[in-house]
N, C-alpha and C positions, 0 to 999 in steps of 0.2 A: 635172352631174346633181344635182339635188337630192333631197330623200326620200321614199320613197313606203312607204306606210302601209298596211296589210291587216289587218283585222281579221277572227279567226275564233273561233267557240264550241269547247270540247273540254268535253263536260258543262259543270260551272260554271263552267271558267275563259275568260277572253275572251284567246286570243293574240292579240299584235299580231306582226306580223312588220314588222319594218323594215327598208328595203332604202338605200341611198345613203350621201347626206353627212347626218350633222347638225351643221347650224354656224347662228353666226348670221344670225341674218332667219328665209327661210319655213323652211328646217330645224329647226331647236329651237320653231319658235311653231308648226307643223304639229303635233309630235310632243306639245308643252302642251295643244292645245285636241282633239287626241283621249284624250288622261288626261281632264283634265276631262267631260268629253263621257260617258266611262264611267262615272266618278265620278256623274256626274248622274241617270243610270240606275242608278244602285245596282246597279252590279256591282263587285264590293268584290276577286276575283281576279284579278289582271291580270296577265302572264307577255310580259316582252319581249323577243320572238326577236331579236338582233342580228346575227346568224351573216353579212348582207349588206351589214351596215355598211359600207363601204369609209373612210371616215373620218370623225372627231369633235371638234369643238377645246372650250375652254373651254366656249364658250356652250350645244356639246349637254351635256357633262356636267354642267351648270351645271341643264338641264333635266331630266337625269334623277331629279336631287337634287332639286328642286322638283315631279316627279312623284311620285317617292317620298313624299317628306313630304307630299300630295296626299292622296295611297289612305290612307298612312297615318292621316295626323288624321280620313280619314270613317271609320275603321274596318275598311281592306281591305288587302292583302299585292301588293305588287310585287316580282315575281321579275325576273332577266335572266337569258336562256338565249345559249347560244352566242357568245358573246364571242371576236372574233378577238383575234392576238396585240396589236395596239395597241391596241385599246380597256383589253384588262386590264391591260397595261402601265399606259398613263395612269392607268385607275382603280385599281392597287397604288401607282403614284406620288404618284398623292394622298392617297392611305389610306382610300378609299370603297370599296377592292374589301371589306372588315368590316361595310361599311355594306350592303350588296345581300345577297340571296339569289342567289347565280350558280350555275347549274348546267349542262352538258354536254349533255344529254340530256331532249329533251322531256315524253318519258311520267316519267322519273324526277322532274323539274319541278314536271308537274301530281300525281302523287301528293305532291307534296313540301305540296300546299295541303291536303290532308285533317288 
């Protein structure tokens, strides 16, 4: 299964909700040219629910870090919500869980953008 991508409004912020693998090929490029894609549209908050991730190797957190640095230089906030245990694992094992805004809990999340 590969990854499927939902985008939804909460007031200003645009959740993405992510559901599958992201790896390399169409997982990590799906998940770059919908950042982009918001980026373009000047929506500058963007909150990425993972909670359905089922797995990620290199190449997605490879993208999430080039997502990040994305929103960031146009001027916008990338959060991650719901992180199962492997993802945070991986991302404390490389030392980018410092780098995210990670947070638990959705409505806490989007307030977390004001």
């Amino acid at each position: 299964m590969s990854v499927k991508l939902n985008t939804r409004q909460v007031g200003d912020v645009s959740v993405v909700d992510v559901a599958g693998r992201i790896t390399l090929g169409e997982g990590s490029s799906a998940l770059r040219e919908t950042l982009r894609e918001m980026v373009s549209k000047n929506q500058k908050k963007i909150l990425l629910n993972l909670g359905d991730v089922s797995y990620i190797d290199s190449s997605g957190i490879g993208e999430l870090v080039s997502g990040f640095t994305t929103v960031t230089n146009s001027g916008g906030q990338l959060k991650l919500l719901n992180l199962n245990k492997r993802v945070k694992d991986l991302l404390q094992i490389t030392k980018l869980y410092t780098v995210f805004d990670v947070h638990e809990d959705e409505a806490h999340a989007i307030r977390a953008f004001a």
